[in-house]
RONUDREN-518096 format. One record per atom (N, C-alpha, C): residue number from 0; z, x, y. Coordinates in nm, 3 decimals. Atoms other than C-alpha are relative to their C-alpha. Layout:
NUM,Z,X,Y
...
REM end
This chain:
0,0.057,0.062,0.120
0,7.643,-0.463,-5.164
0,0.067,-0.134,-0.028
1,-0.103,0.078,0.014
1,7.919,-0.693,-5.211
1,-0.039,-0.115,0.101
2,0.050,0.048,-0.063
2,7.849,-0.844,-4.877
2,-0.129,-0.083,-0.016
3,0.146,0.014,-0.007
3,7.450,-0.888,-4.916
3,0.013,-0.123,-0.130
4,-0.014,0.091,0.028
4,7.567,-1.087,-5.210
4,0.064,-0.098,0.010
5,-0.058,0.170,-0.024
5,7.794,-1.360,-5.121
5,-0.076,-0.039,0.141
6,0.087,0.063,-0.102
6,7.541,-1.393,-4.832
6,-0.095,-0.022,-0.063
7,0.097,0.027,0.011
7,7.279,-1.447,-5.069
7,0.051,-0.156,-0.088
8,-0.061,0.096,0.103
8,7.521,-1.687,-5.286
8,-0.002,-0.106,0.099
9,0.043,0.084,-0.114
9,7.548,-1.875,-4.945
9,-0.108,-0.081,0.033
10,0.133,0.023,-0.019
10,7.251,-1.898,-4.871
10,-0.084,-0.124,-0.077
11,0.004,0.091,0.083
11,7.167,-2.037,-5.162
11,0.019,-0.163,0.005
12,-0.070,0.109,0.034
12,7.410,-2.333,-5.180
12,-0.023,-0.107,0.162
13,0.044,0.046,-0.129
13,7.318,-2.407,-4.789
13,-0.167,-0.063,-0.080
14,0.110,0.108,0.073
14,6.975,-2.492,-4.940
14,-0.010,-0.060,-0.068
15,0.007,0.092,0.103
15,7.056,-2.692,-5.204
15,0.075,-0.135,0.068
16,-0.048,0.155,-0.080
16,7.257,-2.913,-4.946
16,-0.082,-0.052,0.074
17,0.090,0.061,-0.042
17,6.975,-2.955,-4.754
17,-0.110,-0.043,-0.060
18,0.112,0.036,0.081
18,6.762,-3.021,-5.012
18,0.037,-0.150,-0.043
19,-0.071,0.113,0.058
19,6.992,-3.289,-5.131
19,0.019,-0.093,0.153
20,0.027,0.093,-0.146
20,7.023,-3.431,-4.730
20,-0.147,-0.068,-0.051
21,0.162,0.070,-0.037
21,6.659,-3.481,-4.691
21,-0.035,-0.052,-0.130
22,0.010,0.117,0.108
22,6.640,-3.636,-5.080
22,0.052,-0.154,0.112
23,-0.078,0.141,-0.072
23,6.838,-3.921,-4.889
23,-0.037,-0.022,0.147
24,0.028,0.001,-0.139
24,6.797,-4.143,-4.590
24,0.066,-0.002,0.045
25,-0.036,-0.010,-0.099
25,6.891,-4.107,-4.296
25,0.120,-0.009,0.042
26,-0.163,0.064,-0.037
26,7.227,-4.349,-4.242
26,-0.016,-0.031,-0.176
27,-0.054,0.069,0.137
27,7.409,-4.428,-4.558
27,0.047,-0.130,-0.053
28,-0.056,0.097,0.041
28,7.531,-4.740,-4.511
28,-0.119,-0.157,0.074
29,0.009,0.107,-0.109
29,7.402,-5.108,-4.356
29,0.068,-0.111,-0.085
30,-0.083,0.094,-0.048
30,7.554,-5.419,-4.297
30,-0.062,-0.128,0.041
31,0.072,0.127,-0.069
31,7.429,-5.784,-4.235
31,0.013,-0.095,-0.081
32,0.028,0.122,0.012
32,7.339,-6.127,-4.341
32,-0.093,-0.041,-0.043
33,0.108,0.042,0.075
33,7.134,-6.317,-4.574
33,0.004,-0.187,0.002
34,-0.012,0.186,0.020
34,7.048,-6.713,-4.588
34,-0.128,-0.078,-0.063
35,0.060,0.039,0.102
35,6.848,-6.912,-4.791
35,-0.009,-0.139,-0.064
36,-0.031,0.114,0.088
36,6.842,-7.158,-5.077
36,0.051,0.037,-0.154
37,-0.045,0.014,0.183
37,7.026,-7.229,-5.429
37,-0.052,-0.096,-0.019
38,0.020,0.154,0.073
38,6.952,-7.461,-5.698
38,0.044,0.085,-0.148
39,-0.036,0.042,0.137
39,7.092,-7.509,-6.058
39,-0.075,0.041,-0.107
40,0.052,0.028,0.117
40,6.954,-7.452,-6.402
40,0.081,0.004,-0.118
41,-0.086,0.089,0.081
41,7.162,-7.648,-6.693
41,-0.062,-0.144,-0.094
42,-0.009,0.110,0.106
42,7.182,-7.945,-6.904
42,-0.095,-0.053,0.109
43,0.048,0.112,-0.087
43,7.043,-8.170,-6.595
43,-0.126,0.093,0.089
44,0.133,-0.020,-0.123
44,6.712,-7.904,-6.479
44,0.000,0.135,-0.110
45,0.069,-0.090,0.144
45,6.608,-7.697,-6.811
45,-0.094,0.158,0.054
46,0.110,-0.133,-0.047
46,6.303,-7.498,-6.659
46,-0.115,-0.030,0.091
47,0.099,0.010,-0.090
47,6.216,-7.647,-6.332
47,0.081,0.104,0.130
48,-0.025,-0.075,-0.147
48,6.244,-7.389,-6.029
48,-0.002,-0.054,0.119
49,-0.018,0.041,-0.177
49,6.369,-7.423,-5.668
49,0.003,-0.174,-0.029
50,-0.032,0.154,-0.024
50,6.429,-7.808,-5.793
50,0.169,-0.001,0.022
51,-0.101,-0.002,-0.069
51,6.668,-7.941,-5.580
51,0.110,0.098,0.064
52,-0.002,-0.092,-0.107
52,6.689,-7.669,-5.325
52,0.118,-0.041,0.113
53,-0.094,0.033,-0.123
53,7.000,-7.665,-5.106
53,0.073,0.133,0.054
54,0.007,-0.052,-0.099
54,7.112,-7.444,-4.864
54,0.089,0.126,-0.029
55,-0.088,-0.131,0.060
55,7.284,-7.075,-4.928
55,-0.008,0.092,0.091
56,-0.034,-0.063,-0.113
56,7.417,-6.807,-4.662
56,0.125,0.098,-0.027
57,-0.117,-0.089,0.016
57,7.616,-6.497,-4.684
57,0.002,0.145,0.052
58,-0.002,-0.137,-0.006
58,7.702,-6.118,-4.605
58,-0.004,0.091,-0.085
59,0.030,-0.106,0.085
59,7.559,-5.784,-4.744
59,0.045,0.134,0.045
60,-0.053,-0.137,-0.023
60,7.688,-5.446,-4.781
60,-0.039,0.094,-0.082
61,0.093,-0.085,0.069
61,7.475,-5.175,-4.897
61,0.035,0.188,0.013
62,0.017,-0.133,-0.008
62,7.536,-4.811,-4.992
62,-0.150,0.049,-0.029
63,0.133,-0.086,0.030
63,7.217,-4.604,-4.980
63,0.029,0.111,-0.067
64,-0.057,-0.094,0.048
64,7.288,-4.311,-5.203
64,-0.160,0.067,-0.014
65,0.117,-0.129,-0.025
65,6.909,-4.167,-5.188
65,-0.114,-0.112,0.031
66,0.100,0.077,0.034
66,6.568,-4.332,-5.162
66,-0.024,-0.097,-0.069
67,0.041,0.054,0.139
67,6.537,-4.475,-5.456
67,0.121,-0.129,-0.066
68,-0.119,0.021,0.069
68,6.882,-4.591,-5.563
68,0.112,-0.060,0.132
69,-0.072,0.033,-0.125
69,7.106,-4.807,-5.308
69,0.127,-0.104,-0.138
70,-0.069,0.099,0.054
70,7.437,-5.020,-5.443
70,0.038,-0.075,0.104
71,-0.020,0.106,-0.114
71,7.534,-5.375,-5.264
71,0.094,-0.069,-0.030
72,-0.097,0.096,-0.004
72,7.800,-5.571,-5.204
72,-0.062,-0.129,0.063
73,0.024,0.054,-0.096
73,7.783,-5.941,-5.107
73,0.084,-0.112,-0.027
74,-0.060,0.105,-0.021
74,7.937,-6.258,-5.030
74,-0.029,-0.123,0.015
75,0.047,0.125,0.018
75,7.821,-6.582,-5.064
75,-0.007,-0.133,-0.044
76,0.006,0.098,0.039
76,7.819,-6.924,-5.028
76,-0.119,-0.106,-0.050
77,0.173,0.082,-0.026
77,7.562,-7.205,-5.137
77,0.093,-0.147,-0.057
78,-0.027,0.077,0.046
78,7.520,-7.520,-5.278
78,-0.107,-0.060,-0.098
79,0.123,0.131,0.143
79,7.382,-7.719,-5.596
79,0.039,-0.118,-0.034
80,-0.013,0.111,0.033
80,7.317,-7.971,-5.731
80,-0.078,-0.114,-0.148
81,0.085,0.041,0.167
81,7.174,-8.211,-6.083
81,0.019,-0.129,-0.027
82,-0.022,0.121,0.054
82,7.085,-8.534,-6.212
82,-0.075,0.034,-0.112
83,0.056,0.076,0.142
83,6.994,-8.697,-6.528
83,-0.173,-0.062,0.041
84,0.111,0.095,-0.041
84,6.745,-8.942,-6.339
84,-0.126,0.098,0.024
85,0.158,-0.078,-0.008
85,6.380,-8.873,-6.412
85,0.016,0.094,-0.106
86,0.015,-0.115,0.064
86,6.443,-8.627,-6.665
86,-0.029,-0.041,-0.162
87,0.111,0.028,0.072
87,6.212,-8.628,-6.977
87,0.105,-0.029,-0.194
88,-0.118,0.034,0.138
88,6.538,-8.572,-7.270
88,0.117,-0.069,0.049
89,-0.059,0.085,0.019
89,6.758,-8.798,-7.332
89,0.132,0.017,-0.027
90,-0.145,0.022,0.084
90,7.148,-8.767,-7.333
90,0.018,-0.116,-0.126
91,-0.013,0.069,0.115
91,7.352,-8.892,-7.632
91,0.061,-0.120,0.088
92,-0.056,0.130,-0.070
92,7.424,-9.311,-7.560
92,-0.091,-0.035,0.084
93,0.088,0.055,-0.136
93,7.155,-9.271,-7.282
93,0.068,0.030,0.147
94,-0.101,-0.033,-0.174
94,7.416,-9.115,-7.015
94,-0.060,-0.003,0.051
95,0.081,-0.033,-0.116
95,7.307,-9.101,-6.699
95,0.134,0.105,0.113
96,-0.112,-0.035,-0.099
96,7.533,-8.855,-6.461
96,-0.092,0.105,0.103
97,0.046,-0.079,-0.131
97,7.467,-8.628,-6.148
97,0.143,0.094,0.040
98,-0.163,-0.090,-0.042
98,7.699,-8.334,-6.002
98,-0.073,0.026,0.121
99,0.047,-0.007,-0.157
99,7.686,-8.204,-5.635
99,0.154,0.129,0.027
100,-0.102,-0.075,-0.022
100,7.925,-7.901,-5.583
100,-0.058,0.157,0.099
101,0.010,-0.137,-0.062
101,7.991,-7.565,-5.342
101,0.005,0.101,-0.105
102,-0.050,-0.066,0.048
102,8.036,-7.261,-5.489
102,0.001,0.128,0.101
103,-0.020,-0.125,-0.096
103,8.134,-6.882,-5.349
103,-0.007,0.151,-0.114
104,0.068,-0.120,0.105
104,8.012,-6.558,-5.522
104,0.080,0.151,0.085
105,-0.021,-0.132,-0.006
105,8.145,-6.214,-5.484
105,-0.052,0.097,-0.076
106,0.077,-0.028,0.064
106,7.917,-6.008,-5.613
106,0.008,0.205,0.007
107,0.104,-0.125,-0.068
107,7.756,-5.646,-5.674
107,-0.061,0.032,-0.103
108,0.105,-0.024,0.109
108,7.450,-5.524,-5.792
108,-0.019,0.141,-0.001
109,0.030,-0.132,0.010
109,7.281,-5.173,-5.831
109,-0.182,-0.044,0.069
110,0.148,-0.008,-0.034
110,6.877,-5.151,-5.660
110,-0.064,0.104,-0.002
111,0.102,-0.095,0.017
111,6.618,-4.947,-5.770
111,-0.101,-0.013,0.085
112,0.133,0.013,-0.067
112,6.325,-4.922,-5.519
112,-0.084,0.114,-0.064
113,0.106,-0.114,0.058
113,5.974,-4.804,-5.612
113,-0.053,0.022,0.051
114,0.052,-0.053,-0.096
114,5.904,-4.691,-5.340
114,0.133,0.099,0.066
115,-0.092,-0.093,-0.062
115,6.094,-4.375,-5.159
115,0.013,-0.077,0.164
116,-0.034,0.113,-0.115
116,6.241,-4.630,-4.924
116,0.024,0.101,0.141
117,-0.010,-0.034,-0.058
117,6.241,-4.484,-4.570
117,-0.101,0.010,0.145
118,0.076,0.029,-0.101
118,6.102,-4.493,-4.204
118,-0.020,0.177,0.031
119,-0.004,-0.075,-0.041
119,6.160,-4.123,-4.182
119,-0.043,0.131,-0.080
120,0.018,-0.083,0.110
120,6.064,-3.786,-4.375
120,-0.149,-0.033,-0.084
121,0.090,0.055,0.072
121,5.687,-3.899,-4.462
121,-0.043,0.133,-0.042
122,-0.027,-0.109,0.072
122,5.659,-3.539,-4.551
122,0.009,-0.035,-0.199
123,-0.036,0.013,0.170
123,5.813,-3.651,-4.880
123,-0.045,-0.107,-0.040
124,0.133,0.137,0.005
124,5.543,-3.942,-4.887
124,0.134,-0.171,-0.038
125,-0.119,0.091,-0.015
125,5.863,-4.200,-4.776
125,-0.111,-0.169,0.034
126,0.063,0.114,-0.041
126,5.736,-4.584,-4.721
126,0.083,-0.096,0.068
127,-0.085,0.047,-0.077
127,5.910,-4.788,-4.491
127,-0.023,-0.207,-0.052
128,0.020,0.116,0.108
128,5.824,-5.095,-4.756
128,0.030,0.042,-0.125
129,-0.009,-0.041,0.154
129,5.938,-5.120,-5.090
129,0.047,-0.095,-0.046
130,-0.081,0.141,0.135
130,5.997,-5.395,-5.389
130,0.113,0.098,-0.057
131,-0.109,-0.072,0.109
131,6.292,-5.338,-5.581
131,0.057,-0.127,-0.076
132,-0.043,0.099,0.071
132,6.457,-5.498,-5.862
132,0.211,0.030,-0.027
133,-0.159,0.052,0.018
133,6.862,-5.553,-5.901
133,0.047,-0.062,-0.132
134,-0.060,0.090,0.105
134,7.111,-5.616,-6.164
134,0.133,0.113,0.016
135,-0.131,-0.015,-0.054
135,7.486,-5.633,-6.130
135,0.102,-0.091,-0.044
136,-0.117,0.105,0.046
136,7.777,-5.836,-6.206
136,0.089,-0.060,0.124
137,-0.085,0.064,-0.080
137,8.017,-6.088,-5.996
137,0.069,-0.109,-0.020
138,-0.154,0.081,0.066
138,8.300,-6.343,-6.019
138,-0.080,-0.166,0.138
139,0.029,0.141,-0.086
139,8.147,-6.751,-5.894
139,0.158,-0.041,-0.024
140,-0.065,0.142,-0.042
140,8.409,-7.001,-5.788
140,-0.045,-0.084,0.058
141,0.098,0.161,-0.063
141,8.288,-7.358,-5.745
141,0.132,-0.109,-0.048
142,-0.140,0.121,0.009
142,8.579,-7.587,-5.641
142,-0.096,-0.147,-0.083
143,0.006,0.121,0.056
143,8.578,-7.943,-5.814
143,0.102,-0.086,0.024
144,-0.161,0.057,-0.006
144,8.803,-8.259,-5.803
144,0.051,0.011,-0.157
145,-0.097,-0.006,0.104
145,9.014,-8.142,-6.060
145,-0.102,0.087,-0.111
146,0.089,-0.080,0.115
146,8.743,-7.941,-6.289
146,-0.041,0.151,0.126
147,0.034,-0.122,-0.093
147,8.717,-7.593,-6.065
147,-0.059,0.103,-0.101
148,0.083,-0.146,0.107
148,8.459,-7.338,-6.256
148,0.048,0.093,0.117
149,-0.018,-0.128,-0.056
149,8.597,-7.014,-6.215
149,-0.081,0.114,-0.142
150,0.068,-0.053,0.145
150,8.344,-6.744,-6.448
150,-0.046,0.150,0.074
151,0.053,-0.151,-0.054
151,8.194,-6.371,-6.416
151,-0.142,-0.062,-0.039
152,0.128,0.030,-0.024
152,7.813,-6.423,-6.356
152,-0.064,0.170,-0.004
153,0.061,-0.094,0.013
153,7.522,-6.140,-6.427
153,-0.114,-0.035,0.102
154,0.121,0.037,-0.099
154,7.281,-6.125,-6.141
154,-0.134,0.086,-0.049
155,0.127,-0.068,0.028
155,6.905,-6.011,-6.224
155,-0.089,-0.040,0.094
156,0.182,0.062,-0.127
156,6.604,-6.062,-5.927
156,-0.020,0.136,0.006
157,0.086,-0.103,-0.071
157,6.366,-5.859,-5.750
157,0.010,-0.044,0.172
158,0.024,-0.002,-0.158
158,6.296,-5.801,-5.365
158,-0.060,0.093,0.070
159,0.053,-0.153,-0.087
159,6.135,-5.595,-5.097
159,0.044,0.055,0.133
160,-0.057,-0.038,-0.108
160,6.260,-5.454,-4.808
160,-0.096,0.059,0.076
161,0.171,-0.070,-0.109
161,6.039,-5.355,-4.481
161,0.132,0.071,0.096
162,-0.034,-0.023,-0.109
162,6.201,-5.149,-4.236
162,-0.058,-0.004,0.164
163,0.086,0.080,-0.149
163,6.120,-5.344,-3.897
163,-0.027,0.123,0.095
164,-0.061,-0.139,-0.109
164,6.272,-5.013,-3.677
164,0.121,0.034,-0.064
165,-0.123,-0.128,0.079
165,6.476,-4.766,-3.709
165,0.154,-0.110,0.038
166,-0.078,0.105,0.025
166,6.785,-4.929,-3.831
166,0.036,-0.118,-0.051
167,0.028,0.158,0.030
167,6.680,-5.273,-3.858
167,-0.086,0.014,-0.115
168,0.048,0.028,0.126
168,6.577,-5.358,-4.193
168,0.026,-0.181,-0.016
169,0.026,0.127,0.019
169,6.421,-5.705,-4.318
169,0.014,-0.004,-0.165
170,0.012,-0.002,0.141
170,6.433,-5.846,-4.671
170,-0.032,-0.136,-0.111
171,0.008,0.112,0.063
171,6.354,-6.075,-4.924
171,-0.001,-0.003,-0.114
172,-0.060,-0.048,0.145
172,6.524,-6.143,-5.257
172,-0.013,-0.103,-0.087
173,-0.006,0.111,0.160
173,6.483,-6.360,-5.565
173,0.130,0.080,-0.109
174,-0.129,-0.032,0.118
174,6.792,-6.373,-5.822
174,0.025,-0.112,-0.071
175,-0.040,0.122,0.059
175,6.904,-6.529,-6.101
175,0.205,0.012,-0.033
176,-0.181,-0.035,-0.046
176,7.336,-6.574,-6.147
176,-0.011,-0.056,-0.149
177,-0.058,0.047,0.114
177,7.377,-6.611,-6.535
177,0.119,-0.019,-0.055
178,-0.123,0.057,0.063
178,7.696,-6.800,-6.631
178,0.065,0.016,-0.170
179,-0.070,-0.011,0.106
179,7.923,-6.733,-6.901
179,0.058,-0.128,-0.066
180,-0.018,0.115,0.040
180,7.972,-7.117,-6.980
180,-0.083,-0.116,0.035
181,0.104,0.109,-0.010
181,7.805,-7.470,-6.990
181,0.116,-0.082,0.090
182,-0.045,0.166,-0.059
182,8.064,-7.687,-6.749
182,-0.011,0.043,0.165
183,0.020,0.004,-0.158
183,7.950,-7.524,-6.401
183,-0.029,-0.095,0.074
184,0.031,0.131,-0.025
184,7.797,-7.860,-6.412
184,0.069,-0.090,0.028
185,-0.087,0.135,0.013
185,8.089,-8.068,-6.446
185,0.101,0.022,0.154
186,-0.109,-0.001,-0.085
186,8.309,-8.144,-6.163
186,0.128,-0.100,0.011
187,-0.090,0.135,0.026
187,8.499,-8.459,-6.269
187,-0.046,-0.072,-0.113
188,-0.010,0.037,0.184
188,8.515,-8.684,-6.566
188,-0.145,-0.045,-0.006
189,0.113,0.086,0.045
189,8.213,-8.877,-6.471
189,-0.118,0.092,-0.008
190,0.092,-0.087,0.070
190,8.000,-8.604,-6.529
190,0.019,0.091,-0.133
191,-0.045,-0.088,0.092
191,8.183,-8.431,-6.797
191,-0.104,0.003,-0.131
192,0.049,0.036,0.099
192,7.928,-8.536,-7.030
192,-0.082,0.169,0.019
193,0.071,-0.158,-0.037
193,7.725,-8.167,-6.879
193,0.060,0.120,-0.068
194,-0.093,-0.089,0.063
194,7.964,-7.969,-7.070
194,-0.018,-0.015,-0.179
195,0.035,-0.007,0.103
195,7.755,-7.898,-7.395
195,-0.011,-0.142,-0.071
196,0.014,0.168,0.016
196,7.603,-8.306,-7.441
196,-0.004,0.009,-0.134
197,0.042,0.050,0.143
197,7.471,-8.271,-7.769
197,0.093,0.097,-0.081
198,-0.098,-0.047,0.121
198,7.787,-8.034,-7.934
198,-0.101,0.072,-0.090
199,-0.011,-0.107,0.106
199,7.582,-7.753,-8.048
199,0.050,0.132,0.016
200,-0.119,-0.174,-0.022
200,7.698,-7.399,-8.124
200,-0.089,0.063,0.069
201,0.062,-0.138,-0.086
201,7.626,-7.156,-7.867
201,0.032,0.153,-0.024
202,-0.013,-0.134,0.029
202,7.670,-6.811,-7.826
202,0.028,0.073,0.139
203,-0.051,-0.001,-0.125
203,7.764,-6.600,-7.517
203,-0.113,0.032,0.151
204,0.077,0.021,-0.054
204,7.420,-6.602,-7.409
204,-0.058,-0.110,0.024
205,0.063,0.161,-0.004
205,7.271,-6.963,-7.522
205,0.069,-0.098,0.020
206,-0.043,0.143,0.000
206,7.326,-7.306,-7.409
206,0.134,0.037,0.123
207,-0.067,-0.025,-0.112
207,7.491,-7.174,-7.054
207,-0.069,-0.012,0.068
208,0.040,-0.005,-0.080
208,7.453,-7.229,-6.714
208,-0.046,0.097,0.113
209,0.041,-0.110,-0.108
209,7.250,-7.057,-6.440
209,-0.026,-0.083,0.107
210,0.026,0.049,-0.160
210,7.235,-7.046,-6.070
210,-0.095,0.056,0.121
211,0.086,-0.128,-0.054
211,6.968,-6.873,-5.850
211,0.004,-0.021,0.162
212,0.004,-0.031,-0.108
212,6.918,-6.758,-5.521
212,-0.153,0.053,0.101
213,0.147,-0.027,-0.094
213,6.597,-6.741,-5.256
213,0.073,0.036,0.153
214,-0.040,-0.069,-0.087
214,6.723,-6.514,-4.984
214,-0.060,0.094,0.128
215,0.019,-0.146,-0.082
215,6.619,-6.326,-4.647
215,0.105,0.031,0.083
216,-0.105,-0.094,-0.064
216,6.830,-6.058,-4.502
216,-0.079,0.075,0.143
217,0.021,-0.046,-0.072
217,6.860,-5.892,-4.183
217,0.114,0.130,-0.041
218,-0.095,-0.079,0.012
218,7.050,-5.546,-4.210
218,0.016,0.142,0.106
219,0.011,-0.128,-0.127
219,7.116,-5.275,-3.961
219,0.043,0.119,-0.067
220,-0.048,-0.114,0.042
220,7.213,-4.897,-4.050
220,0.097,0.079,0.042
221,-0.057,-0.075,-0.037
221,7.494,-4.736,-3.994
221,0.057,0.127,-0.030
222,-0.006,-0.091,0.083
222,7.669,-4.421,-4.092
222,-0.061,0.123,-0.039
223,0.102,-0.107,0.037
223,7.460,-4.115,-4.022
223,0.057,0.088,-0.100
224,-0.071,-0.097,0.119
224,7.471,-3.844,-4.293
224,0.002,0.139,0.105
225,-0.022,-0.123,-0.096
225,7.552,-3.489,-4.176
225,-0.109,0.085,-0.016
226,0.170,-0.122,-0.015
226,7.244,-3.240,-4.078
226,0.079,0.149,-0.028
227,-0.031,-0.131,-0.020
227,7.310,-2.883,-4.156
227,-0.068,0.016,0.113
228,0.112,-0.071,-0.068
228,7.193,-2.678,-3.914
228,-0.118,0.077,-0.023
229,0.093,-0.051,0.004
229,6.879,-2.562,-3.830
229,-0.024,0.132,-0.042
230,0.011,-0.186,0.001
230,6.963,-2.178,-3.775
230,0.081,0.031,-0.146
231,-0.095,-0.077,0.088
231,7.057,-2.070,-4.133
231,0.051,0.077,0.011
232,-0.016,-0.157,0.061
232,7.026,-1.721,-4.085
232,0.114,0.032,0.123
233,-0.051,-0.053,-0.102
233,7.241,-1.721,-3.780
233,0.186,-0.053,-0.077
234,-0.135,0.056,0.119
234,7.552,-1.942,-4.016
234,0.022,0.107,-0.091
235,-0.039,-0.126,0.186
235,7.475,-1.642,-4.312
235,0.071,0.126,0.075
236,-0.077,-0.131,-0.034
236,7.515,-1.367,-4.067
236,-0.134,0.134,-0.009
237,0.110,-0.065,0.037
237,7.127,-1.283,-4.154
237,-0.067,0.117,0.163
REM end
């Protein structure tokens, strides 16, 4: 009697791990590379997109923790950039200035896909395409001569991911990098004027700088998860 139940208690808990495997895909982890474009939005580019587009490139590191739900690491460099010239408001005096700086991101986000991301298990109606949207936190540094922004940034985009083959995964991401201050802009005196022109009060949302990102990734999979075995009844003792 005794027996018959901790073989049924077994039993049990063996199916709930495989229930919880096959929730999840396949490998747990991948690994790869993303490149792209940045550009600016600040004092010197209000609410024009992808203006002044320059060049951005980095590494990704992705836990898969089920279908649905993956967290990422990444690393990244780019570059921006901003003028005055051509632009429709008017600094105070009539300034005119421009900035031109690197910066380097360490990042991580969280991704929801709405789609049961996977090449494998169509059983559980898996799609080997899926949009997803991201949001996460990370620490920019953007050297300067003598003005170096160092700030924690909030990342928010969307993206979709295709799995090309098994393993290989493609991707493509939109983000935005919201700044915790207005002088990401500044890098030296002769721009310093980018660092809140017109002196009004902000707040720790308004009248700050943002930085965005247009990204495709390549990522491979590594990290298989562990299969129970097939033969339960031969593990229970059935």
């Amino acid at each position: 009697m005794t027996s018959t139940f901790f073989q049924r208690i077994a039993f049990i808990i063996t199916l709930t791990g495989l229930f919880s495997t096959i929730q999840a895909q396949e490998y747990k982890f991948e690994i790869g590379g993303m490149a792209g474009g940045a550009f600016y939005m600040g004092d010197a580019n209000k609410n024009t997109l992808f203006k002044g587009m320059n060049p951005a490139f980095g590494a990704v590191f992705r836990y898969n923790a089920n279908f649905r739900w993956a967290m990422k690491a990444d690393l990244m460099w780019g570059r921006v950039s901003g003028t005055t010239v051509g632009l429709d408001n008017v600094f105070p005096g009539n300034a005119q200035a421009l900035f031109d700086r690197n910066l380097f991101e360490l990042g991580g986000q969280m991704e929801f896909n709405f789609f049961a991301y996977s090449d494998k298990f169509l059983y559980m109606n898996t799609k080997r395409f899926s949009p997803y949207v991201l949001l996460g936190m990370g620490v920019t540094v953007a050297p300067g001569s003598g003005r170096t922004f160092t700030g924690l940034n909030i990342p928010l985009g969307i993206g979709v991911k295709y799995k090309l083959k098994n393993r290989i995964n493609l991707g493509c991401e939109f983000s935005f990098r919201k700044l915790f201050g207005d002088n990401f802009d500044v890098t030296n005196d002769s721009n310093a004027i980018f660092d809140n022109p017109y002196e009004m009060k902000g707040s720790i949302l308004k009248n700050k700088d943002w930085y965005s990102f247009l990204l495709l990734s390549v990522t491979w999979d590594f990290g298989p998860r562990s299969r129970p075995c097939n033969n339960i009844n031969s593990i229970l003792g059935f």
